[in-house]
Each structure stands twice: as C-alpha cells, then as structure tokens.
N, C-alpha and C positions, 0 to 999 in steps of 0.2 A: 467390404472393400479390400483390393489388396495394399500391399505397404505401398506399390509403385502410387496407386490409384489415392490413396491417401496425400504422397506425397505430389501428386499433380494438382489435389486440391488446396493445398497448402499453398504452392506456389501462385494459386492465382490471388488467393486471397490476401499474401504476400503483395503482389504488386498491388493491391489496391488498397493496402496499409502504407505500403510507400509512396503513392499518389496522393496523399492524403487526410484518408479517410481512418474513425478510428478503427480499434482492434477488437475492440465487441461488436460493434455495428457491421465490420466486414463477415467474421464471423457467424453473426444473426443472421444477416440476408444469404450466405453461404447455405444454412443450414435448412432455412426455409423451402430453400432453392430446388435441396436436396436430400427428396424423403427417404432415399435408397438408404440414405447411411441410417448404420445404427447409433444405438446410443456408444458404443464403443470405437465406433468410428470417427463421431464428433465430437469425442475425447482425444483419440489420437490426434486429430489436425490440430484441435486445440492444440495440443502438447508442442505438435511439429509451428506452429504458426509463433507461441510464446517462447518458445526456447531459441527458436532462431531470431526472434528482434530482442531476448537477452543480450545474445551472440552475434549483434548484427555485422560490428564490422572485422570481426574476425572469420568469421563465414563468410564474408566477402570479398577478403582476403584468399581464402583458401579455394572458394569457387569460382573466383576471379570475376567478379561483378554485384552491384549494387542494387539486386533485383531479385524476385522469388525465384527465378530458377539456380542465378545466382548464389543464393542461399541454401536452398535444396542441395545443390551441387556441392558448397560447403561445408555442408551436413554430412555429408556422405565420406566426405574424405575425415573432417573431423572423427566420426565412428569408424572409420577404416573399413568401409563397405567398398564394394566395386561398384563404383556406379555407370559401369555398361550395364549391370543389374536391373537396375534402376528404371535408367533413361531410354527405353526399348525401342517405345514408341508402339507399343504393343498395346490394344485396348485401349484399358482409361490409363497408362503409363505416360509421364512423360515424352515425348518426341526425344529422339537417339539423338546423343551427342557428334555435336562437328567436334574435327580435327583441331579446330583452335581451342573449343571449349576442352578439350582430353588434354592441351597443351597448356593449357590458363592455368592460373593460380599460384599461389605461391603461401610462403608461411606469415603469419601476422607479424608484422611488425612488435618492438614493446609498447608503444603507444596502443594501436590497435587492438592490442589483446586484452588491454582494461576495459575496452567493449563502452567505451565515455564516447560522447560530443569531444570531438578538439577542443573547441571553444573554452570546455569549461573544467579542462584538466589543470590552468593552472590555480583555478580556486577549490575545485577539489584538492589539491596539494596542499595548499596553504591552510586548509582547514583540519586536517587530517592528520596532516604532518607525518610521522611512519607508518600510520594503518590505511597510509591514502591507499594505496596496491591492494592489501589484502581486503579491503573493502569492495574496492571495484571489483573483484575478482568473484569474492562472496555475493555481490548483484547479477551474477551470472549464473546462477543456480533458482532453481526454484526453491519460495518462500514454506519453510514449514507453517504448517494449520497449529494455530492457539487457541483456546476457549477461554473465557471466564468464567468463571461460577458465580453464580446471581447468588449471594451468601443470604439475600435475602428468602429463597429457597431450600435451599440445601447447604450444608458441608462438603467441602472437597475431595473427601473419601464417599460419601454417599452420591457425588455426584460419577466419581469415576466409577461406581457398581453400576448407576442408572446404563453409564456410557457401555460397560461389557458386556453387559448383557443384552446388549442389541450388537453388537460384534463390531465397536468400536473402543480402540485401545487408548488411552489416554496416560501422562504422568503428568506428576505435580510439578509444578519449577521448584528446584530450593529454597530458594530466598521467599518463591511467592506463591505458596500450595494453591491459591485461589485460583492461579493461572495453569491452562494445562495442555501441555503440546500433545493433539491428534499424532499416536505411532501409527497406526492402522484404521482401516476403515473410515477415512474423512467423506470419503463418497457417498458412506451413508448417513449424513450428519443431519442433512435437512430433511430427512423421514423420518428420523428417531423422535421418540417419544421425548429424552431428555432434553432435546432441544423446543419442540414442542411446547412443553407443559413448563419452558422456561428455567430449568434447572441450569444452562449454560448459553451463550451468546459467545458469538464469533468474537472475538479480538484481539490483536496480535500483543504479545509481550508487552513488547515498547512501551505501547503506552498505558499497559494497566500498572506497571513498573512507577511510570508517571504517577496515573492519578492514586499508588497507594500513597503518595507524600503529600497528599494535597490534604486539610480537614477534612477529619470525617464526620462534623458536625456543622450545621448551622446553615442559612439560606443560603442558594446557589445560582449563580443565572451561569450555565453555558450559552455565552453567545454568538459564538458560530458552531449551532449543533452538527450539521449534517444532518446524520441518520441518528444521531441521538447517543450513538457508543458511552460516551463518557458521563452524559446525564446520566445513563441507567448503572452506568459502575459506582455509580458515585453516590446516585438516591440505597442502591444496594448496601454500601457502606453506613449507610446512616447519615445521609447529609438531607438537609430538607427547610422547606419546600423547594424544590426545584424549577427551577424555569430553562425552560429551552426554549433559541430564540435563531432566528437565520435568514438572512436576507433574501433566499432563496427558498421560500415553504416549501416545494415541491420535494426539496432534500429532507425534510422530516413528514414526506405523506406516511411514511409507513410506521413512525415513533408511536403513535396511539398504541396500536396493532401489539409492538414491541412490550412496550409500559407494560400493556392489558398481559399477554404471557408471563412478564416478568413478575406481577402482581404489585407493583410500584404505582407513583404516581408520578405524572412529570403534567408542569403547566408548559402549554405553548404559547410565545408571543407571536402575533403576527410579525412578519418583518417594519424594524423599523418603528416598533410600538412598547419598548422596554419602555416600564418606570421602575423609580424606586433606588434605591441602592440596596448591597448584596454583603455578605459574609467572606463568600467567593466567586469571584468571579475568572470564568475561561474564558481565554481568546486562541480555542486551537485554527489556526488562520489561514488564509488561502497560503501555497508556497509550492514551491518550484517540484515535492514531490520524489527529490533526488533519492530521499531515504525508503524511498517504496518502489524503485525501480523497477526492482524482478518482479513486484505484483502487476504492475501495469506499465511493462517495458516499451510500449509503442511512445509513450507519455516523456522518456530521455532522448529521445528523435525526434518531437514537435518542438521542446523548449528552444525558445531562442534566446542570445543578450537580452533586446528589448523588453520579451517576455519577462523575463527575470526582473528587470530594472521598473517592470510594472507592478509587479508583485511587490517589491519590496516598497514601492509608493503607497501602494493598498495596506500592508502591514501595520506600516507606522502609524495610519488614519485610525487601522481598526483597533490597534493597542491604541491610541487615545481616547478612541470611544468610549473603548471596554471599561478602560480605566475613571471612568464619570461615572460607572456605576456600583465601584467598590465603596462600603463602608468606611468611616474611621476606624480605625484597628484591623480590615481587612487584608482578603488576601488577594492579587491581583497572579493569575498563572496562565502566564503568554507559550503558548506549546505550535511546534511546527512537525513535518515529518519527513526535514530538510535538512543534512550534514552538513548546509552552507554555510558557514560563517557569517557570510554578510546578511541569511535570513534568519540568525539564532543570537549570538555572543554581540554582534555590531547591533543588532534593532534594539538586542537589550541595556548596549550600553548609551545608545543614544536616546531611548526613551528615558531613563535615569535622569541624563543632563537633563533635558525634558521638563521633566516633571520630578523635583526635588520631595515633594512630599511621601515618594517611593522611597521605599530601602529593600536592597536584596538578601534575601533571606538562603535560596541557593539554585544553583542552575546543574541539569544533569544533562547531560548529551550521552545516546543509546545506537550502537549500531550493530550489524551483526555480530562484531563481535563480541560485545559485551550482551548483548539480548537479544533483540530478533531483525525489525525494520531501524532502520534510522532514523531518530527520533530525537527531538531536542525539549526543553523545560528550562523557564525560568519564575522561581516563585519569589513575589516581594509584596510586599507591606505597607498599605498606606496607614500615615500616621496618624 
C-alpha cells in the first residue's frame, strides 16, 4: 500500500471509531476485509488510526473537522507534509481537497492541545495540580513496551540474554531490575522463546512498581483478576496460595494457559464464589482508565460524566466487598489505573470513614512521569 492508500484506510476506519464503534473491532473487520495489506501495512494504519485519536482534537483543529478525513488532513499539517500529496484522488488516495478544505483549519487552541474531554479538564487539574499539562501531553505519545520478569524463572540479567538473543533489546528500571523497558525489537516479543517458555510477561511499570510493596508472602485473592497480570507477579514473588477471582470469567480464559508458562500456580474462583478470608487481598477495579489513555485512546472519547459517576458507584461496592475477605492483621490493596482523584485519594478516603477497622498504611500515585501509565495504590490494614 502506498502512504496515500494507508492513509485512506485510516480515515474510514476513523469514522467508524467516531460513530461509535471501538478501535480494535474497527481495525479487525478493516483487516479482514483487506487481504492486500501486508503485515506492514496493518501496522502502519494501526499507527495512523492510534496516533490520531491520541491527537484527536488537536488534529481537528488543525484539519479543521471532526472526522477521519478530518484528522488525516491534521496529520498532515501537524508533520508538515503537503497534503495535495496526499489527497490526489489518484487510485486508493484519498479524494483531492476542496477549496474550503486547503482554507480550513487553524492551530489548537491550549485547551485542545491537551488532547482531554472538556468535561473532564477540570478534574484532571485538580488532581494533578502542576503536572496536569505535562501529563496530558505525555498521553499523546505512544506508550513504551515493559516486561516483567517471572523471578520465578529466571534473574533479570539472565532474562535480558534470553531477550538478545532473539534480537530483542531490553533494560533493567533502576529502582526495579525485575521490570524491563522493550528498546528494540517489541514486535518480536510474542514469537520469542523467552516469552514463550515464560521467562517475562507483558506489564507495564506502573503497576509492578505497585505490586513490589505489596507482601510478598502469605494467601492472596486477586479479586478483580482480569487476565491474571498481578496474580502471576505476585505468586512469582513468593505469595501463596493464590486465588484469582472476576466477575467476568471470560477475562481470565487465558490465566490457565499463562500460570502453565509461568510455572506458578494460581486457583480460580468462579465469579461470585470467593470464600474464606485472605493475607492480601486486591481490588484492582473497574475505572475510568484515564491513566492508560495512549494505550487505548478511543476509550478518553467514549467516557462520559455519568460513565464516571457509575464507576465510582461500582468502586465503593467493590472495595467493600473485597474488604470482607481480608484477614485480621491483613492487608487490603485498592489499585486503579485512573489519575482521578475522585477514583483514587476520595474512594480511599471514604472507604476509611466506612469502615474504621482499616488503617492506611500508604498510598502511591504513578504517572508518566514518575513511571509509565497512570496508576494509583492504596494499601491498609485491617486490625
């Protein structure tokens, strides 16, 4: 495909991210559609498809509309291309620009070029307080690739040989050798052997950052696993027996699968079927996602108020659930991967009033600039 022909498939797929629909599913049925492209090709739309709803409304700004061509046309001025280049109308090219569209556009606003929801710039502000800007800004780039190292496996040096030697480049964090940012070659990550044979598992900083403060000993229920990420960092650590549990099984079909590579063990509850009480227990919770933006930016253009104001209903239910199944002397660890306030610092401090037999031990808030996605923790102690 050429770059026009790329960028004409981006735009349609564009609009029917903006009608909509989400950004994998547009992209899936795109792909299907179209066996011509190569696999390099359905890298590029990707790129061109996720970098523009990073950038949504400052490319919209700049293109002067609120739509995939829109945005394409956005793109174009943002990189300082010509886009009579572009827009030919030649082949699989975009259709040539009208006169109004060569006349459109203009520069983003400062509102606009934090690339937020209006709605929810002034609680991002208040949350943030002076890194609100450089936060937003940092959500406008794509997310660096982090692994962990299943320490259950390997060492962190013997894992970064596994990685080179398949022509993937990897370094340690400082603070946290176990974690290790993909420099090079992330594309080859899911053929490689070391990921394979379970030497490392995807997962971002943030929250390995997290779960190093958690105990690294004694019974555990994660109970809203997902895909299991923080069971297996955590049974890796030496915590055990494990239970992962989630309202939604479907999100832990593939945890077996996972465990089995990692060479761990993890019990699953059905939803809805915890007993017992726990050492530690997780409540990483549903939430607004604001701290993963660049990962799944279609996801900061579906949220709405209500949305949010439902989430936060759901929160508080699921931190008193969780909290029913903490030990005496336990530890209760309420985690989101949300820079809100009102879904991190406010649930924690109203859960407290709540329920007085808690005491907080301590709370960390993570965002690009201090580690990777945005991510929030708060760990306490039932007495």
């Amino acid at each position: 495909m050429t770059p026009a022909a790329r960028i004409d498939a981006a735009t349609a797929i564009l609009d029917q991210i903006l009608a909509g629909q989400p950004a994998e599913a547009a992209l899936l049925r795109w792909s299907r559609a179209s066996r011509f492209a190569g696999s390099g090709d359905r890298t590029a739309v990707r790129d061109l498809v996720f970098d523009s709803l990073r950038r949504l409304r400052s490319r919209a700004a700049l293109g002067g509309g609120r739509s995939g061509r829109g945005l394409m046309l956005g793109l174009c001025r943002e990189e300082g291309i010509d886009p009579d280049t572009i827009f030919t109308g030649d082949r699989h090219a975009p259709p040539a620009l009208s006169d109004a569209e060569r006349a459109g556009g203009q520069a983003p606003d400062a509102e606009a070029a934090l690339d937020l929801p209006g709605w929810i710039l002034p609680a991002w502000r208040a949350a943030l307080g002076p890194d609100a800007e450089a936060v937003a800004l940092a959500l406008r780039d794509r997310a660096p690739v982090w692994l962990r190292v299943n320490l259950h496996r390997a060492e962190p040096g013997a894992a970064v040989a596994a990685l080179a030697g398949e022509g993937i480049a990897a370094e340690p964090h400082a603070e946290l050798p176990s974690a290790l940012r993909v420099i090079d070659g992330a594309r080859r990550l899911a053929g490689s052997r070391a990921y394979r044979d379970g030497l490392v598992e995807l997962q971002d900083l943030s929250p390995q950052m997290a779960c190093a403060l958690l105990p690294p000993r004694g019974s555990l229920l994660d109970f809203c696993a997902g895909g299991g990420g923080k069971a297996l960092a955590l049974a890796a650590r030496g915590a055990g027996p494990v239970t992962a549990h989630d309202i939604d099984a479907g999100r832990m079909a593939d945890l077996p699968a996972r465990a089995g590579r990692a060479g761990l063990r993890i019990r699953i509850a059905a939803p809805g079927k915890v007993a017992g009480q726990y050492d530690t227990v997780v409540a990483d919770v549903p939430c607004s996602g604001s701290g993963t933006w660049r990962r799944t930016p279609d996801a900061k253009w579906r949220l709405t108020p209500e949305d949010l104001q439902r989430l936060l209903a759901l929160q508080a239910r699921i931190l008193d659930q969780a909290a029913g199944f903490v030990a005496p002397g336990g530890q209760l660890a309420y985690m989101t991967c949300s820079v809100l306030a009102a879904e991190n610092e406010d649930q924690r401090t109203a859960f407290l009033a709540r329920n007085p037999q808690f005491d907080e031990i301590l709370q960390r808030r993570y965002s690009p600039l201090t580690a990777s996605d945005g991510f929030y923790l708060a760990l306490m102690r039932r007495r």
